[in-house]
Gaussian input, Z-matrix of N, CA and C with variables (Angstrom, degrees):
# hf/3-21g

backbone

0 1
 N
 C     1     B1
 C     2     B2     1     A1
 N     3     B3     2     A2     1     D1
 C     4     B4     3     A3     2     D2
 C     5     B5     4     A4     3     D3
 N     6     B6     5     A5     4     D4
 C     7     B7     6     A6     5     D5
 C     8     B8     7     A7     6     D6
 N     9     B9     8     A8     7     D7
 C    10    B10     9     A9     8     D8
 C    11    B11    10    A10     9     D9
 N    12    B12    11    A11    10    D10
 C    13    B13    12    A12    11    D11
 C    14    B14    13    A13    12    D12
 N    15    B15    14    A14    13    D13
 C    16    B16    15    A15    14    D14
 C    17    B17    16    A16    15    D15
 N    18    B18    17    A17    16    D16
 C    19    B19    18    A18    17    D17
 C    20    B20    19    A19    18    D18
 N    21    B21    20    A20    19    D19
 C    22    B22    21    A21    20    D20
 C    23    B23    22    A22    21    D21
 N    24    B24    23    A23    22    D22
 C    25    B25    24    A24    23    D23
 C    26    B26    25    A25    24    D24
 N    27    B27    26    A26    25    D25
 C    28    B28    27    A27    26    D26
 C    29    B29    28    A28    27    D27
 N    30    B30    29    A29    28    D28
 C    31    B31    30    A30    29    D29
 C    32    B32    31    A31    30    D30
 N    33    B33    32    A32    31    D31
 C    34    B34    33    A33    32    D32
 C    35    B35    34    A34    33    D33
 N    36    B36    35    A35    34    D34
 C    37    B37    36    A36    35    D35
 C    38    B38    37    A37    36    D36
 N    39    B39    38    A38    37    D37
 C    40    B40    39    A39    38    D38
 C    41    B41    40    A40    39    D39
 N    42    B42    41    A41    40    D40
 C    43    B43    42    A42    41    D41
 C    44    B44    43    A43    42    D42
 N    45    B45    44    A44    43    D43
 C    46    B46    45    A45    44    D44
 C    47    B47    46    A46    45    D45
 N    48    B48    47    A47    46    D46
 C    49    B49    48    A48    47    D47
 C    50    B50    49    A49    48    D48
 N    51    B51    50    A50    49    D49
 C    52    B52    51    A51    50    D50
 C    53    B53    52    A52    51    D51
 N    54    B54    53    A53    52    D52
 C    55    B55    54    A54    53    D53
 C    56    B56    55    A55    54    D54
 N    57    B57    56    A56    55    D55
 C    58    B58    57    A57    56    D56
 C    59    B59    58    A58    57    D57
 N    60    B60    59    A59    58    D58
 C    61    B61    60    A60    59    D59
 C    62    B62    61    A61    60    D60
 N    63    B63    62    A62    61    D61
 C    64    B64    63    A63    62    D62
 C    65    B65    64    A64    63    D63
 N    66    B66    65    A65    64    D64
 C    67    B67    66    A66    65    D65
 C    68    B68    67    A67    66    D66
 N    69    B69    68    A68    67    D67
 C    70    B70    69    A69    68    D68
 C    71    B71    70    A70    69    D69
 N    72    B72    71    A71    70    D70
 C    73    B73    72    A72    71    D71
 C    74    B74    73    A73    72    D72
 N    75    B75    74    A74    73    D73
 C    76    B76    75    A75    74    D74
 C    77    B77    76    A76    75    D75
 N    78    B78    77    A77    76    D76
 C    79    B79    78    A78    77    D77
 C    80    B80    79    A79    78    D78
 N    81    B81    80    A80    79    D79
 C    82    B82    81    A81    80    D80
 C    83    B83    82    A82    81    D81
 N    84    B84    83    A83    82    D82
 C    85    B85    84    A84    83    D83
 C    86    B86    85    A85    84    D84
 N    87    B87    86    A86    85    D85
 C    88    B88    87    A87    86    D86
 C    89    B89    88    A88    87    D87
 N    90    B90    89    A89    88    D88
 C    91    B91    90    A90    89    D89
 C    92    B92    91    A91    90    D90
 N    93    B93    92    A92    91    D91
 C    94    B94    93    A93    92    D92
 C    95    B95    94    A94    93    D93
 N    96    B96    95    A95    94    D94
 C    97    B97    96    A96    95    D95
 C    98    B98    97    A97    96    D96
 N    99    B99    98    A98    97    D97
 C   100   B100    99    A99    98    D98
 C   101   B101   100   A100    99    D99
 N   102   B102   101   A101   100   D100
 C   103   B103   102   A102   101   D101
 C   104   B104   103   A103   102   D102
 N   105   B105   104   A104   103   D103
 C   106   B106   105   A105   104   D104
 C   107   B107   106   A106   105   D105
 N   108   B108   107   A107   106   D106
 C   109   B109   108   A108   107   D107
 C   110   B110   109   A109   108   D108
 N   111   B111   110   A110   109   D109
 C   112   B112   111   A111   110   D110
 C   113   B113   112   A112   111   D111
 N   114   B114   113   A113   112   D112
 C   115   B115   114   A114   113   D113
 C   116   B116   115   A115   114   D114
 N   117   B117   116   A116   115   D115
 C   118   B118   117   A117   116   D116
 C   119   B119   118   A118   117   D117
 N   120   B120   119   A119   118   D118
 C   121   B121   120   A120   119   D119
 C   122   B122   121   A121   120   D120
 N   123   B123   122   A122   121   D121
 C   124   B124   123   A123   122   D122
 C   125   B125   124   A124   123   D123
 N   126   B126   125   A125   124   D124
 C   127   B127   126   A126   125   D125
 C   128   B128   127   A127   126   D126
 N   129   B129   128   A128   127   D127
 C   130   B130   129   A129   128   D128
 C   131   B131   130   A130   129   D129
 N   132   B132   131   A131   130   D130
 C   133   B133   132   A132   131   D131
 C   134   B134   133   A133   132   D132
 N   135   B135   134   A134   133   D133
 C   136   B136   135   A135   134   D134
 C   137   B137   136   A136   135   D135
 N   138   B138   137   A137   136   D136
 C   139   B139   138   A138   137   D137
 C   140   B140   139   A139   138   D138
 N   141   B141   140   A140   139   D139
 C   142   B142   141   A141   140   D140
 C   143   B143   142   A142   141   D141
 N   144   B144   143   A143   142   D142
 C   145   B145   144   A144   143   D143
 C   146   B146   145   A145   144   D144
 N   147   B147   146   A146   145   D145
 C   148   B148   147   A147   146   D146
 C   149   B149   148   A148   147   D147
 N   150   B150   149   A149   148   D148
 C   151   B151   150   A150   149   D149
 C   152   B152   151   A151   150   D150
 N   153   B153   152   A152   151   D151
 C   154   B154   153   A153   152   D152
 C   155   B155   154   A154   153   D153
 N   156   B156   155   A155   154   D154
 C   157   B157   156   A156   155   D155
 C   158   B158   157   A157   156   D156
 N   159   B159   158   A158   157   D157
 C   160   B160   159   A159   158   D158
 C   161   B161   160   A160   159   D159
 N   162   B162   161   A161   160   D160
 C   163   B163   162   A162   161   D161
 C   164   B164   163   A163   162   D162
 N   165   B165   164   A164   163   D163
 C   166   B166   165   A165   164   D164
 C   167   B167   166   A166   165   D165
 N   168   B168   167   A167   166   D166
 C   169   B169   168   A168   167   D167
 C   170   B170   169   A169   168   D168
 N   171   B171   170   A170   169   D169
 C   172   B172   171   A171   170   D170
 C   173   B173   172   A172   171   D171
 N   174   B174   173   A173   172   D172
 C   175   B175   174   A174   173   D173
 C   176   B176   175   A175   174   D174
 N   177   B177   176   A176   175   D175
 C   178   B178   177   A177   176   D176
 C   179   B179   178   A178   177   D177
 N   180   B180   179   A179   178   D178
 C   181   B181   180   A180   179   D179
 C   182   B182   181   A181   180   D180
 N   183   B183   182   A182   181   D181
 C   184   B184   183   A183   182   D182
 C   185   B185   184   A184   183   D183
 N   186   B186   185   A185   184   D184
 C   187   B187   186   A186   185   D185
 C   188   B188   187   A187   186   D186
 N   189   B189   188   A188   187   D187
 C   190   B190   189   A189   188   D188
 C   191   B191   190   A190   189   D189
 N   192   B192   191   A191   190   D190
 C   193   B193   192   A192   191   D191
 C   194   B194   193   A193   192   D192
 N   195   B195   194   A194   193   D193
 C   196   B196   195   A195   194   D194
 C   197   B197   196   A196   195   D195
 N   198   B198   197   A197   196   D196
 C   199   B199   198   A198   197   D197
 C   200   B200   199   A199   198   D198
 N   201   B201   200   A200   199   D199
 C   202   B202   201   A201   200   D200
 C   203   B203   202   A202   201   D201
 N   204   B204   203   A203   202   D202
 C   205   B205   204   A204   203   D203
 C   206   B206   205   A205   204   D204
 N   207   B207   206   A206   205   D205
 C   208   B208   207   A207   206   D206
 C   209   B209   208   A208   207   D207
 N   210   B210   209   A209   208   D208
 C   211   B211   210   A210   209   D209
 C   212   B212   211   A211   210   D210
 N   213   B213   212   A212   211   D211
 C   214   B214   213   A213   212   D212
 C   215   B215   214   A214   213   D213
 N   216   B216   215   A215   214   D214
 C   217   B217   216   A216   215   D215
 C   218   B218   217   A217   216   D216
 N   219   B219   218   A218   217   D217
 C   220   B220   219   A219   218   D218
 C   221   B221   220   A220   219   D219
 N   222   B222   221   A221   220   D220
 C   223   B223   222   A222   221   D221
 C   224   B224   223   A223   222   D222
 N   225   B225   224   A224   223   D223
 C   226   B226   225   A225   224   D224
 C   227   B227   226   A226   225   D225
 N   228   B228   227   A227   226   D226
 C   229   B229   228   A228   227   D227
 C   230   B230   229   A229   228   D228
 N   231   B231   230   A230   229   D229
 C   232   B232   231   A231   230   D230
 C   233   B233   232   A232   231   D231
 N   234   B234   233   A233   232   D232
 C   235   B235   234   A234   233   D233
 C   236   B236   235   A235   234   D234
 N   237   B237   236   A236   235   D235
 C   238   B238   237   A237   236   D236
 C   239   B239   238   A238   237   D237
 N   240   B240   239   A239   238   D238
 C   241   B241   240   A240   239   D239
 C   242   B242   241   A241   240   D240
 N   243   B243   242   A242   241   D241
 C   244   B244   243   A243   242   D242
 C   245   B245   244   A244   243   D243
 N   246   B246   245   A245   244   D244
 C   247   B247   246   A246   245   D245
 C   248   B248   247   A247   246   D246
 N   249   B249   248   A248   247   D247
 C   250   B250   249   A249   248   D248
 C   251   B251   250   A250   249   D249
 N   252   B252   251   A251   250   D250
 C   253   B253   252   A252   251   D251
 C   254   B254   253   A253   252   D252
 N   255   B255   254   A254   253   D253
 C   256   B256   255   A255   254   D254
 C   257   B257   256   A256   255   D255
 N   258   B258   257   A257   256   D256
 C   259   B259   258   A258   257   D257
 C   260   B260   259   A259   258   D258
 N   261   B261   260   A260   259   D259
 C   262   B262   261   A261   260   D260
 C   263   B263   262   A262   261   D261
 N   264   B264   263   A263   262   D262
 C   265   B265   264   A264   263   D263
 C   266   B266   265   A265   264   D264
 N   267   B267   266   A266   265   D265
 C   268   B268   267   A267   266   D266
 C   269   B269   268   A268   267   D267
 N   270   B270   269   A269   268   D268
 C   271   B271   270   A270   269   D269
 C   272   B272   271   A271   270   D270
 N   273   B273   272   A272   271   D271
 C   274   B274   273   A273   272   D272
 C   275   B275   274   A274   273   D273
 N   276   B276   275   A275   274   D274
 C   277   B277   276   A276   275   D275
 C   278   B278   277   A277   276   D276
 N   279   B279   278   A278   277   D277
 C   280   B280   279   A279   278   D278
 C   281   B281   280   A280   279   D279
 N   282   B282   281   A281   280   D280
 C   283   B283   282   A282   281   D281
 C   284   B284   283   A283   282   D282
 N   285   B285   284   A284   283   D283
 C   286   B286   285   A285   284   D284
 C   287   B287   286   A286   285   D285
 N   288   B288   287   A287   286   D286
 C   289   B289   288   A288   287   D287
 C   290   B290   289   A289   288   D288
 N   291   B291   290   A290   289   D289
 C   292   B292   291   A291   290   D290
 C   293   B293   292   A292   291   D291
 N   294   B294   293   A293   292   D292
 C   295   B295   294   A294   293   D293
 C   296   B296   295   A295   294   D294
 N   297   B297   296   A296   295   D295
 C   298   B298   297   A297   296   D296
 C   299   B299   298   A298   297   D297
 N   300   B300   299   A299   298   D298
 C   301   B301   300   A300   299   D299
 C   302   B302   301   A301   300   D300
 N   303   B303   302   A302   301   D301
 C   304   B304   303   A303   302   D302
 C   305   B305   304   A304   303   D303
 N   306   B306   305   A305   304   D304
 C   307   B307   306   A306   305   D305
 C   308   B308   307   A307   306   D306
 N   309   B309   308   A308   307   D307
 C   310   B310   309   A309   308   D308
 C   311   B311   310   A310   309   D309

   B1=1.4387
   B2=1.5276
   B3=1.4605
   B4=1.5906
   B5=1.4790
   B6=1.9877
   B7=1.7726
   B8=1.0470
   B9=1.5269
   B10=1.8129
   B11=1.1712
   B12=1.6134
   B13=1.3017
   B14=1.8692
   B15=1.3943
   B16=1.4770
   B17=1.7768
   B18=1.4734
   B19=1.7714
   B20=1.5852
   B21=1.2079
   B22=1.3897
   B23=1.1613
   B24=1.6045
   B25=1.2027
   B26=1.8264
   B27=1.0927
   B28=1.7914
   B29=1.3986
   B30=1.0390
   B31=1.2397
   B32=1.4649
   B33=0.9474
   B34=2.1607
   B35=1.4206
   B36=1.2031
   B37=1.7389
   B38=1.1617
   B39=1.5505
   B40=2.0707
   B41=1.4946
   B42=1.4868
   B43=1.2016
   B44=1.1692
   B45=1.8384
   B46=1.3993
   B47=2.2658
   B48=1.9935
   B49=1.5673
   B50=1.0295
   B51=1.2795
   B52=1.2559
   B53=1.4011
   B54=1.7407
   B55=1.6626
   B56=1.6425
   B57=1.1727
   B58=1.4546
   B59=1.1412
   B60=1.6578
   B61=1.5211
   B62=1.4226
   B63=1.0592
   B64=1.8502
   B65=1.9543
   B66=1.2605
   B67=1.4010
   B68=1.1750
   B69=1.8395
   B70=1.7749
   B71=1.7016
   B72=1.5998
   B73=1.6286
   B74=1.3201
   B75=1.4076
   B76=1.8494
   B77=1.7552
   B78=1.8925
   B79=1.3192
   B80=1.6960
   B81=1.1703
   B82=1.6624
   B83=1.1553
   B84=1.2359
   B85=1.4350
   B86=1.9169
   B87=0.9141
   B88=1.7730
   B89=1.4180
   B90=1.7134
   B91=1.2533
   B92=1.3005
   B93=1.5937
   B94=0.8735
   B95=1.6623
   B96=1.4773
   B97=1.2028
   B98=1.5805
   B99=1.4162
   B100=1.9515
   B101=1.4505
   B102=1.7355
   B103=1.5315
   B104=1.9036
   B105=1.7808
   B106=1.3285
   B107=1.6360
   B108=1.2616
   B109=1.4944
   B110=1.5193
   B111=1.2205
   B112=1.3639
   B113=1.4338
   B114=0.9098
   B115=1.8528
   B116=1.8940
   B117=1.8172
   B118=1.7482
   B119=1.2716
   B120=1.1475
   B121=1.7592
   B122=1.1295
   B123=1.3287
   B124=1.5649
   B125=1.4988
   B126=1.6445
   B127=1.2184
   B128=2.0560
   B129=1.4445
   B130=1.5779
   B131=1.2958
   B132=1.1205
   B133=1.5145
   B134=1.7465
   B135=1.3820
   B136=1.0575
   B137=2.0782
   B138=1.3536
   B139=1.2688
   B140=1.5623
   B141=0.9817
   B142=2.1374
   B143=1.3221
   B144=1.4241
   B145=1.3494
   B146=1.4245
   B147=1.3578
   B148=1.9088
   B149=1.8165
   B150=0.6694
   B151=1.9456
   B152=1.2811
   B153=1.4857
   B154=1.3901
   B155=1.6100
   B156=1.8581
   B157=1.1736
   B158=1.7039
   B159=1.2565
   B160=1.5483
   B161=1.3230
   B162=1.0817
   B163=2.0254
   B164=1.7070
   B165=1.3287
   B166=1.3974
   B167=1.8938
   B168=1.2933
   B169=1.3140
   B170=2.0767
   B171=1.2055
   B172=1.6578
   B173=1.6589
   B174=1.2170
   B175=1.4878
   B176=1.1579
   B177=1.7004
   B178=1.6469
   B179=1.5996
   B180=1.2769
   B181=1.2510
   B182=1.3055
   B183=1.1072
   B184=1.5735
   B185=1.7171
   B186=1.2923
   B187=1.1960
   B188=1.5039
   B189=1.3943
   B190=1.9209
   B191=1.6455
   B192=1.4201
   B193=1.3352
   B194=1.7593
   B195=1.5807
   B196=1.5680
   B197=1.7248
   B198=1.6876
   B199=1.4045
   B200=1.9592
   B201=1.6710
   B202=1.3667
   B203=1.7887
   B204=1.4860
   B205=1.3399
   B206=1.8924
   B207=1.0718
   B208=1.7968
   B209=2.1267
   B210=1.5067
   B211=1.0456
   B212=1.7758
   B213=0.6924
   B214=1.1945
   B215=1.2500
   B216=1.0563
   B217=1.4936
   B218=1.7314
   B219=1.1193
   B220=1.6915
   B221=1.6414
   B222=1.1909
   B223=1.6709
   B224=2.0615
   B225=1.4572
   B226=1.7161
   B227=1.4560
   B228=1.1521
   B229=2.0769
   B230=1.8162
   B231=1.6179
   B232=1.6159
   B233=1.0815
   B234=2.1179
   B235=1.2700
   B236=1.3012
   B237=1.0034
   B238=1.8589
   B239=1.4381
   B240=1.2114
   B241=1.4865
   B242=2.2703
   B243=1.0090
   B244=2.0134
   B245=1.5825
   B246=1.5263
   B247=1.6238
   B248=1.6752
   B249=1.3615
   B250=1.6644
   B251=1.1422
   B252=1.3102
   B253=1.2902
   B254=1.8629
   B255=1.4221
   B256=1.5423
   B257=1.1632
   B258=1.3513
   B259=1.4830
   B260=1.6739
   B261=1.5811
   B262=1.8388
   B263=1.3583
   B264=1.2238
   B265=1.8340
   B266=2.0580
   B267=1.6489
   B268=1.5184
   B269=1.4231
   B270=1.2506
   B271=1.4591
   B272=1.4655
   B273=1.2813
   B274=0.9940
   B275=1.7756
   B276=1.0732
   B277=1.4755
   B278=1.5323
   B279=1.6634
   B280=1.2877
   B281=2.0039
   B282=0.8231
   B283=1.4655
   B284=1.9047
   B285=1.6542
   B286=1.5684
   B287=1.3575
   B288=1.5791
   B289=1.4982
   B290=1.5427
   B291=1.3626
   B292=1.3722
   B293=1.1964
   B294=1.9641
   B295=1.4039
   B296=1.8456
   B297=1.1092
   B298=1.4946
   B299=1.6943
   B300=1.3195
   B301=1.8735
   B302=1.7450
   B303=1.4814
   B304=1.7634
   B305=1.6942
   B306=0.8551
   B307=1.8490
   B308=1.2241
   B309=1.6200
   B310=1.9819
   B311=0.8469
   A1=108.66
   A2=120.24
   A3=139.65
   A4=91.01
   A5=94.12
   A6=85.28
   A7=125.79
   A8=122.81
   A9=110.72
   A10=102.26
   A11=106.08
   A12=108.41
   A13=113.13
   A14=125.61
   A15=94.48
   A16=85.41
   A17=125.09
   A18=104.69
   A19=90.07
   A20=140.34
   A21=130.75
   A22=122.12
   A23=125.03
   A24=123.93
   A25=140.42
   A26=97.23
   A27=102.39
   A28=105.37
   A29=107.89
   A30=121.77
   A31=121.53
   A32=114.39
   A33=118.54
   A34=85.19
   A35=157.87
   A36=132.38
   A37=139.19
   A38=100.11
   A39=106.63
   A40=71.59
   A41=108.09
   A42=138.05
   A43=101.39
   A44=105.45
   A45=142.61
   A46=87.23
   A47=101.63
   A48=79.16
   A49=135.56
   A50=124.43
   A51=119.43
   A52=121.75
   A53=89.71
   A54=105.40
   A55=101.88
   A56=119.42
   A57=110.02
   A58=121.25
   A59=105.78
   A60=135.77
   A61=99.12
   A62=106.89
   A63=150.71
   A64=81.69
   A65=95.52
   A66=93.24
   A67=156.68
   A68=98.05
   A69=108.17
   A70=82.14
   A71=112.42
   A72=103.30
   A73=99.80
   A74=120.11
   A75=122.41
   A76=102.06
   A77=113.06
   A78=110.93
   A79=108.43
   A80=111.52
   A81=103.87
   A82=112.27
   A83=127.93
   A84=150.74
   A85=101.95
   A86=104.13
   A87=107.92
   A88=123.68
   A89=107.23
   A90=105.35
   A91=131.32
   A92=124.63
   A93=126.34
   A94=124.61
   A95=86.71
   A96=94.17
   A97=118.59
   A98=109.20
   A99=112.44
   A100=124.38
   A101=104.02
   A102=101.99
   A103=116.73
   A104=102.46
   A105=133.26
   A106=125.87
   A107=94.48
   A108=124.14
   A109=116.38
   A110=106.18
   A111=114.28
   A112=117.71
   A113=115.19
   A114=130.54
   A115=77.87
   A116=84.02
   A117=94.99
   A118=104.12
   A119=138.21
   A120=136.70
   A121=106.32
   A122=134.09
   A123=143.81
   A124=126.92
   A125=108.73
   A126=161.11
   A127=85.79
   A128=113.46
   A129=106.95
   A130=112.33
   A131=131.78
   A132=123.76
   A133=105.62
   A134=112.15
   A135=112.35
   A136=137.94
   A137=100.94
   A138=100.45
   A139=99.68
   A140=112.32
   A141=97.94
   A142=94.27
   A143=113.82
   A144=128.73
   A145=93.56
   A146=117.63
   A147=101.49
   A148=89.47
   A149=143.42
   A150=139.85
   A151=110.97
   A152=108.97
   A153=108.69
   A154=112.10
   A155=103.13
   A156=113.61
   A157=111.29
   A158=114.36
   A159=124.10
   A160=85.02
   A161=151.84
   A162=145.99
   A163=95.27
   A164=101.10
   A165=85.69
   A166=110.71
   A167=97.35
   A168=110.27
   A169=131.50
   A170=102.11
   A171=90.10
   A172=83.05
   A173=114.89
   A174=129.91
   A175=127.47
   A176=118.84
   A177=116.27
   A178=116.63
   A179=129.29
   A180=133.05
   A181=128.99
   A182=142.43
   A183=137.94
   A184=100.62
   A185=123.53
   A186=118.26
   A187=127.00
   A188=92.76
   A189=123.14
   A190=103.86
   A191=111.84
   A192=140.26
   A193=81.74
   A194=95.82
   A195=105.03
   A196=92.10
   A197=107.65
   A198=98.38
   A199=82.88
   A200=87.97
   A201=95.90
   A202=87.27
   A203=112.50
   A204=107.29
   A205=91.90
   A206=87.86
   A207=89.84
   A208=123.96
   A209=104.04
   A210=120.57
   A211=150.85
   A212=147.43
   A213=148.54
   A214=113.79
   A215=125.82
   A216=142.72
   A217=117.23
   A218=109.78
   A219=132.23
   A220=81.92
   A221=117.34
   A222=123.41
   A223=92.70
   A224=102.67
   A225=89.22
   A226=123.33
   A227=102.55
   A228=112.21
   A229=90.19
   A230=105.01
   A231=110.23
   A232=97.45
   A233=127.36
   A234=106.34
   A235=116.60
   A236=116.48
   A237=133.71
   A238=106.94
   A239=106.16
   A240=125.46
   A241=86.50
   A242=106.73
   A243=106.64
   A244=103.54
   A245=115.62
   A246=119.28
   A247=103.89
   A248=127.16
   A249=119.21
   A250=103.55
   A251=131.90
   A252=141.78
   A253=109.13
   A254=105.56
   A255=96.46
   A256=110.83
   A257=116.33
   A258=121.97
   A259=113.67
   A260=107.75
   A261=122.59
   A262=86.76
   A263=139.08
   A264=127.59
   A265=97.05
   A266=90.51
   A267=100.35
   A268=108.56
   A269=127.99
   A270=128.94
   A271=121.13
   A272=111.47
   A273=113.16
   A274=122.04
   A275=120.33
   A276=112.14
   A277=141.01
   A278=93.82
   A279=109.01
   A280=101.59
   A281=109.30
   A282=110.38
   A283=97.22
   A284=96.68
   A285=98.21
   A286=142.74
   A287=104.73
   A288=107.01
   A289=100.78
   A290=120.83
   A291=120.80
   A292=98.34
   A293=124.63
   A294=122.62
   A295=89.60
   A296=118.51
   A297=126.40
   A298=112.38
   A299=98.21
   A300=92.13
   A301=101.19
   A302=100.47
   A303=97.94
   A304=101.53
   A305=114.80
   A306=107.70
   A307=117.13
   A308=83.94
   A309=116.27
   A310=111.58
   D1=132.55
   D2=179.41
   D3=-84.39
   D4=112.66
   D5=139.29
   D6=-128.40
   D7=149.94
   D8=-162.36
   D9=-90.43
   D10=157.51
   D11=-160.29
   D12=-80.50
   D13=-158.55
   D14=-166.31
   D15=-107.21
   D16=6.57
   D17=173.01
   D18=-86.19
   D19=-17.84
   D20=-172.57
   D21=-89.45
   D22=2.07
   D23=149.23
   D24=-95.43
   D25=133.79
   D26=-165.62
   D27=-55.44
   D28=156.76
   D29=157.91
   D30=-129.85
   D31=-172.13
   D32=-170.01
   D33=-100.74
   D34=-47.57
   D35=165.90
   D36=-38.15
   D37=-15.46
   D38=-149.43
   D39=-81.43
   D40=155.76
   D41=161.89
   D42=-150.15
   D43=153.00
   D44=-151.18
   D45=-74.76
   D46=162.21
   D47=149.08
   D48=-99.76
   D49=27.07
   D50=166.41
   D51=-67.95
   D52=-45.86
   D53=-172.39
   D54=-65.88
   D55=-55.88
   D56=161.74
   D57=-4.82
   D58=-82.32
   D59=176.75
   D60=-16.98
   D61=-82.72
   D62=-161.49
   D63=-35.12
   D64=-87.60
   D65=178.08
   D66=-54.17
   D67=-1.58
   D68=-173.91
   D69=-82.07
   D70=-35.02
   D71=-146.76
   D72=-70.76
   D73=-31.26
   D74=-162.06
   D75=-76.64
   D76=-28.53
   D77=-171.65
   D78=-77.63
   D79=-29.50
   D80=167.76
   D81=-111.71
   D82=32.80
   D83=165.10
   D84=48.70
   D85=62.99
   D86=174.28
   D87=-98.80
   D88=-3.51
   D89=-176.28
   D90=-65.01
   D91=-21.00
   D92=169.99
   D93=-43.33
   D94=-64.55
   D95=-171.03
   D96=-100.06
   D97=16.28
   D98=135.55
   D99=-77.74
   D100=-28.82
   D101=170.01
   D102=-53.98
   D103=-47.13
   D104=174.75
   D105=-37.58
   D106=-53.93
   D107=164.46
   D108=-63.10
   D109=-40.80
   D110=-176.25
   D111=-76.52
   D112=9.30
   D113=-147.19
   D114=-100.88
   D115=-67.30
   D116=-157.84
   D117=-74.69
   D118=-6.06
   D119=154.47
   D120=-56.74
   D121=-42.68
   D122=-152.13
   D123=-102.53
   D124=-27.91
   D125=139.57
   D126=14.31
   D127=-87.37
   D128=179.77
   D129=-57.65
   D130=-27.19
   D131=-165.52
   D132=-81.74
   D133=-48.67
   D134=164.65
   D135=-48.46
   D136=-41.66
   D137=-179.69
   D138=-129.77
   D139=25.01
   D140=159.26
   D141=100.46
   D142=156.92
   D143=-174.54
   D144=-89.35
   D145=-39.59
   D146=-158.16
   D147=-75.58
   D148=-12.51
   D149=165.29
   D150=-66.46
   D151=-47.41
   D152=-153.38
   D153=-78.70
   D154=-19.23
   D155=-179.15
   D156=-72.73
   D157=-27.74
   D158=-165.11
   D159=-91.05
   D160=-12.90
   D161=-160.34
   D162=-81.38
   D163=138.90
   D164=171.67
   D165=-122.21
   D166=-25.82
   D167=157.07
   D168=-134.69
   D169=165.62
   D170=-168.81
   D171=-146.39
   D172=131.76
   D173=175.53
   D174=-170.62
   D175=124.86
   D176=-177.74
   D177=-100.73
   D178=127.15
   D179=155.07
   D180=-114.22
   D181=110.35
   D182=173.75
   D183=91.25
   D184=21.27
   D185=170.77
   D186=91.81
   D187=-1.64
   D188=165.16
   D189=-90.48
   D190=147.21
   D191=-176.58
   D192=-118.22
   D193=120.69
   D194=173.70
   D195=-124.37
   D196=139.46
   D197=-176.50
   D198=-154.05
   D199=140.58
   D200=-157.11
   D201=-116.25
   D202=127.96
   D203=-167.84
   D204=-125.03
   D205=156.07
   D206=177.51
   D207=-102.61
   D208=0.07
   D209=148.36
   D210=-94.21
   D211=141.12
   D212=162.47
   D213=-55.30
   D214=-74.38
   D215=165.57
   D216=-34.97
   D217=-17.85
   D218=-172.50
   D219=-100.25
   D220=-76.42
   D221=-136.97
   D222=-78.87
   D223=-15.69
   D224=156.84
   D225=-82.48
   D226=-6.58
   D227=-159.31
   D228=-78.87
   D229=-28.01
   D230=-154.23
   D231=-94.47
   D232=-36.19
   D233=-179.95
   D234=-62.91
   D235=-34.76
   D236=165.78
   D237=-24.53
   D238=-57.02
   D239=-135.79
   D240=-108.79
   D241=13.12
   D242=-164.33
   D243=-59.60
   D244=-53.10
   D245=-176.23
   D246=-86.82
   D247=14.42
   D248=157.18
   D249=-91.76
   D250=-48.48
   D251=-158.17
   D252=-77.70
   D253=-34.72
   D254=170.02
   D255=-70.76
   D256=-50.20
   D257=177.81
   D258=-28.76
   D259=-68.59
   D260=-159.78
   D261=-75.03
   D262=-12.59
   D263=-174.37
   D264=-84.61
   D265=-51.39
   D266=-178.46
   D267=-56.37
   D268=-48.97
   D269=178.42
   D270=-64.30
   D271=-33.32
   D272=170.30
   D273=-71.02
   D274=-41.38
   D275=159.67
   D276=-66.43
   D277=-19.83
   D278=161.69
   D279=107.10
   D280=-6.39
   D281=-169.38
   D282=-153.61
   D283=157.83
   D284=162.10
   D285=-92.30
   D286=107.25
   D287=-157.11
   D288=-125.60
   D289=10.46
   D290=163.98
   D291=-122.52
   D292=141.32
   D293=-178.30
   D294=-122.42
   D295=-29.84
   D296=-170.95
   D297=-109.22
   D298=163.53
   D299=166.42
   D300=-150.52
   D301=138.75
   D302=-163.15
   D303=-118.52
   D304=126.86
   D305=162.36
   D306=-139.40
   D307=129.24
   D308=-177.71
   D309=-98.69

């Protein structure tokens, strides 16, 4: 006869790590700015490699996406492109945490 040992049985507390995760960030309130962080990690995946290569900086303050591109020809593609790019940043974090979009 198998008996499991007592770390191998569940209990009604265990939570996943995500949920962990989830909760260290909301209890010292860091989510913001892991969502924030996560922007400029994500930064190529989100808007295309040929952008992401010309970007020279990507940074949010006050709820603005500031993205510093080193072309002209780039930084018109983006004003073009201002309500896709909040959108796929917003979707991508899952909530709305960009209201503006700035390019320097």
């Amino acid at each position: 006869m198998y008996k499991k040992k007592f770390d191998e049985i569940p209990t009604r507390d265990d939570i996943s790590m995500k949920q962990a995760v989830e909760k260290w960030l909301e209890v010292y309130r860091l989510r913001r700015k892991f969502d924030e962080s996560s922007i400029a990690v994500f930064w190529p995946e989100l808007i295309g490699p040929y952008i992401a290569k010309r970007t020279q900086k990507v940074y949010i303050h006050d709820r603005k996406l500031y993205v510093k591109v080193e072309s002209a020809v780039v930084k018109h593609e983006l004003v073009l492109m201002r309500k896709q790019v909040i959108g796929r940043v917003n979707e991508h974090v899952g909530k709305v945490i960009i209201e503006d979009f700035v390019i320097l």
